[in-house]
C-alpha positions as CSV (number, residue, x, y, z in Angstrom):
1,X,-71.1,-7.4,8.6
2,X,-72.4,-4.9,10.9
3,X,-72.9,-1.3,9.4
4,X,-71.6,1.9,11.1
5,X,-74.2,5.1,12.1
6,X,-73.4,9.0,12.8
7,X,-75.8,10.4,15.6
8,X,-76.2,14.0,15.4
9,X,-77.3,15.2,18.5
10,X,-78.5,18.4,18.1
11,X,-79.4,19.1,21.8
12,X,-82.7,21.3,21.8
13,X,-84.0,22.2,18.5
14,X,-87.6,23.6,17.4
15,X,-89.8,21.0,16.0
16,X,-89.4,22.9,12.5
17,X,-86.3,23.6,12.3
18,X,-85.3,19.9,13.0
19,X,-87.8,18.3,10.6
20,X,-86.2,20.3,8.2
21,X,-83.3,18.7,8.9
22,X,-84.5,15.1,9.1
23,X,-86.0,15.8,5.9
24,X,-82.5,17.1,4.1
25,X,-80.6,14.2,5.8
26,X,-83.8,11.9,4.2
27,X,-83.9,13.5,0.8
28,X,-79.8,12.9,0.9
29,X,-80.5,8.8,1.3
30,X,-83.0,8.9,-1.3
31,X,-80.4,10.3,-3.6
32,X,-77.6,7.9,-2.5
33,X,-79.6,5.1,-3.4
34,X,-81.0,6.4,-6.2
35,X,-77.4,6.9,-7.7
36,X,-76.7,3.1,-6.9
37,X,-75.1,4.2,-3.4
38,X,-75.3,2.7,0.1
39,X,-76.0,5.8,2.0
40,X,-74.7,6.5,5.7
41,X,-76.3,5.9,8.4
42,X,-78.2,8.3,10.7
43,X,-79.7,9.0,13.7
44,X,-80.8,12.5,15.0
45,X,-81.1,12.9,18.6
46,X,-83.4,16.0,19.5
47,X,-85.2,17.6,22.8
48,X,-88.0,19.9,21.4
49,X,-89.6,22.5,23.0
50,X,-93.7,22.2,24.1
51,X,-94.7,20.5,20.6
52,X,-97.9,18.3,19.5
53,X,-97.8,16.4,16.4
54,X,-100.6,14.9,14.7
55,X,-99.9,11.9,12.2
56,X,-101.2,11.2,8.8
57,X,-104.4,9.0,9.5
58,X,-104.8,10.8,13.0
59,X,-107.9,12.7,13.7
60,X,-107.5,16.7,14.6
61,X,-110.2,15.7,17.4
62,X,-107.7,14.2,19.6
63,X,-106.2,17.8,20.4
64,X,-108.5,18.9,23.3
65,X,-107.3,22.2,23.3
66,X,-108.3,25.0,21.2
67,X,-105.8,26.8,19.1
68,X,-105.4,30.1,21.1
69,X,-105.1,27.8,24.7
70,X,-102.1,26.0,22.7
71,X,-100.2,29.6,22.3
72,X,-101.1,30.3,25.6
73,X,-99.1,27.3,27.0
74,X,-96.3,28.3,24.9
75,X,-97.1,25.0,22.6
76,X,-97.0,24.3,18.6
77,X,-99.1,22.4,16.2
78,X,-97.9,20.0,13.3
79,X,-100.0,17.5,11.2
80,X,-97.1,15.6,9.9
81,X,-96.4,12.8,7.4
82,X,-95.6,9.9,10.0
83,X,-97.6,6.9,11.1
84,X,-99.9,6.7,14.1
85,X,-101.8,9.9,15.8
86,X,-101.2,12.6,17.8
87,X,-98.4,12.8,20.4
88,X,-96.3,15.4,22.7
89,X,-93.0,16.3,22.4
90,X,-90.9,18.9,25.1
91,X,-88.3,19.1,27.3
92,X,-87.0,15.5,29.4
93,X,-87.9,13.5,26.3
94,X,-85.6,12.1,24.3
95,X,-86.9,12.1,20.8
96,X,-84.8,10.3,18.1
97,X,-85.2,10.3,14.3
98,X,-83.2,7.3,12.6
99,X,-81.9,8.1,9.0
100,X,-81.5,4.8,8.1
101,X,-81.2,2.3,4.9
102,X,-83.3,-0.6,5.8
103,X,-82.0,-2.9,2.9
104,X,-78.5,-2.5,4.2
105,X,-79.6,-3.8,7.4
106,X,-81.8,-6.8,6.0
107,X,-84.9,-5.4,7.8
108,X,-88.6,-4.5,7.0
109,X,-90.6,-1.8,8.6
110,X,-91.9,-4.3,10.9
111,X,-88.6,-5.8,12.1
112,X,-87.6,-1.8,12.8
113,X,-90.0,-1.1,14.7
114,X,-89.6,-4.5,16.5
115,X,-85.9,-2.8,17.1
116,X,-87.0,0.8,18.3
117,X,-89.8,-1.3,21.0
118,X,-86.8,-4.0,21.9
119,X,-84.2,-1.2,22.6
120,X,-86.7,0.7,24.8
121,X,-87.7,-2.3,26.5
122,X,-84.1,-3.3,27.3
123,X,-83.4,0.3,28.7
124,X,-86.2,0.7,30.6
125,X,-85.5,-2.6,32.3
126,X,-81.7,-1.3,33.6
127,X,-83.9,1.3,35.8
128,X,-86.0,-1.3,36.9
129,X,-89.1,-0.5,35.0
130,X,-91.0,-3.6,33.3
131,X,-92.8,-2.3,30.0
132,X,-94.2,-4.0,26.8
133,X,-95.4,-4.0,23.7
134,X,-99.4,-3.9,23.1
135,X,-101.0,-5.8,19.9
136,X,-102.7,-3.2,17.8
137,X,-100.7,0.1,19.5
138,X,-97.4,1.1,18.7
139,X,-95.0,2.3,21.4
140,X,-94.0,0.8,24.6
141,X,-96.4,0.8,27.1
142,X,-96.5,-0.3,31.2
143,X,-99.7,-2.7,31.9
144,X,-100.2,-3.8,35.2
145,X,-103.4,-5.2,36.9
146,X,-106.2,-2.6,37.7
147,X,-104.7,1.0,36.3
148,X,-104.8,2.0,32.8
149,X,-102.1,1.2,30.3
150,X,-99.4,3.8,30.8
151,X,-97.2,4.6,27.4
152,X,-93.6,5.6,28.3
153,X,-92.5,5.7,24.5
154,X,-94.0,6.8,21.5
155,X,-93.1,5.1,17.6
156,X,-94.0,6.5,14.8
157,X,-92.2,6.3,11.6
158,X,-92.1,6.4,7.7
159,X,-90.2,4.9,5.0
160,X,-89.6,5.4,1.3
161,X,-87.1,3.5,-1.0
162,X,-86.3,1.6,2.7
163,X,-85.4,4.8,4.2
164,X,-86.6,5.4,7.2
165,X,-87.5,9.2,9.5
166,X,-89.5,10.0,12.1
167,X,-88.9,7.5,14.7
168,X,-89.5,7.5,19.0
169,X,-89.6,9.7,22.1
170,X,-89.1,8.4,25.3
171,X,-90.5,10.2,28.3
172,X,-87.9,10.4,30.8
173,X,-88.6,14.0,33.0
174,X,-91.1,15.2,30.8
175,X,-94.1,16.8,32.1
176,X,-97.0,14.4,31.8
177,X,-99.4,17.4,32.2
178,X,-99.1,18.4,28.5
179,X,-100.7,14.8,28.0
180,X,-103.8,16.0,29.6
181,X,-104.5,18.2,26.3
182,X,-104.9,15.3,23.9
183,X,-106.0,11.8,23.9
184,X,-102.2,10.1,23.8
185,X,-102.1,8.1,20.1
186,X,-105.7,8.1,20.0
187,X,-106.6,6.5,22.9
188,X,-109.3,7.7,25.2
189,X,-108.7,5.0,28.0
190,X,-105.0,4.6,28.4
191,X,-102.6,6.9,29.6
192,X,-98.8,8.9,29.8
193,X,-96.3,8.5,31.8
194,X,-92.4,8.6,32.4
195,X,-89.4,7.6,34.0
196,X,-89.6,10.3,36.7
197,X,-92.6,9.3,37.2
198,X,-92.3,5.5,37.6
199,X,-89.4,6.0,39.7
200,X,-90.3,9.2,41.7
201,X,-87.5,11.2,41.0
202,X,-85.2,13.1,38.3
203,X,-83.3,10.6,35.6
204,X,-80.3,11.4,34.1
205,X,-81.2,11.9,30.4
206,X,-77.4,11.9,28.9
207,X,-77.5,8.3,31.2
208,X,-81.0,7.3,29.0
209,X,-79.3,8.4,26.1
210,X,-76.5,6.1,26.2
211,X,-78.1,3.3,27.2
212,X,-81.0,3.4,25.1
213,X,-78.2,4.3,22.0
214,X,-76.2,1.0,22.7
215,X,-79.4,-1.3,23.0
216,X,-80.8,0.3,19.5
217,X,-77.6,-0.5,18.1
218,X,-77.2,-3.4,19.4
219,X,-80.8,-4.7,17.8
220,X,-79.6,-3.3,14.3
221,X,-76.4,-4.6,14.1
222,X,-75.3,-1.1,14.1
223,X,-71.6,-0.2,15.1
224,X,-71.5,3.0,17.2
């Protein structure tokens, strides 16, 4: 039987502020399962402003920037408990934090993240844009002969008990030059990119949104 999620879009919300929130809505599970409970299922979708987050095993040398050139461009700093390294986060990105019981859904951390990559895939290809996933880097990613591999979507996530947070953030109309400032997930020879700048134009995000919601779904047997 397919399970039933709330999505709490919160529109644009400060990076701390909203992982305060994912962290409540987390805590919450915790507590429904501890008491024998199924919780309810979750998903938080977020645009942040200017934000870089660093994750638990990342290294603090993949921001480029020094701290007072990160105020300057209006940006904040987190070293956060999630998987993988250091990412951006800001305006034309859709950035979702699933809430979710993994148990109720039958799936492991891998078969998740399988879901978040699959979803994103299957969006992506509606606007035309072929992407992938890349053994040994999480995310989806764009690889085509002679350029460098191009991530479009960032996954990192963390689980406890079989509850997930943290989760994705697709680039859509964000501006790839708050990329320059970092070396994207740890990578010195691969790159950022978006759907703007696949397809040369604006996207309608609220469009993204929808789709993208209805293929995640979809791939966790999740009613809407």
């Amino acid at each position: 039987m397919a399970a039933e999620w709330e999505v709490v879009d919160v529109g644009t919300m400060a990076f701390g502020e909203c992982w305060e929130l994912q962290q409540r809505l987390f805590e919450e599970a915790i507590g429904e399962k501890k008491a024998g409970r199924t919780p309810r299922q979750k998903i938080i979708l977020v645009e942040h402003p200017p934000v870089y987050t660093l994750g638990k095993s990342g290294k603090e040398s993949n921001l480029l920037i020094t701290e007072a050139y990160l105020r300057s461009i209006g940006a904040e700093f987190y070293h956060i408990d999630r998987g993988g390294d250091i990412t951006f986060h800001g305006p034309g990105q859709i950035v979702g934090y699933p809430i979710l019981d993994l148990s109720a859904l039958g799936l492991g951390l891998k078969g998740y993240i399988d879901a978040i990559e699959g979803a994103v895939i299957d969006t992506m290809a509606e606007w035309g844009i072929r992407c992938q996933r890349v053994e040994g880097a999480s995310g989806v990613w764009i690889v085509e002969p002679h350029r460098p591999m191009r991530k479009i979507c960032a996954v990192g996530v963390k689980s406890s008990r079989w509850v997930t947070m943290h989760g994705f953030a697709l680039n859509v109309n964000t501006n790839l030059g708050y990329f320059r400032h970092i070396n994207p997930c740890g990578f010195t020879d691969r790159t950022a990119t978006s759907m703007a700048e696949e397809l040369g134009g604006e996207i309608s995000v609220e469009r993204v949104k929808e789709r993208l919601l209805d293929h995640l779904a979809e791939k966790l047997n999740i009613i809407k």
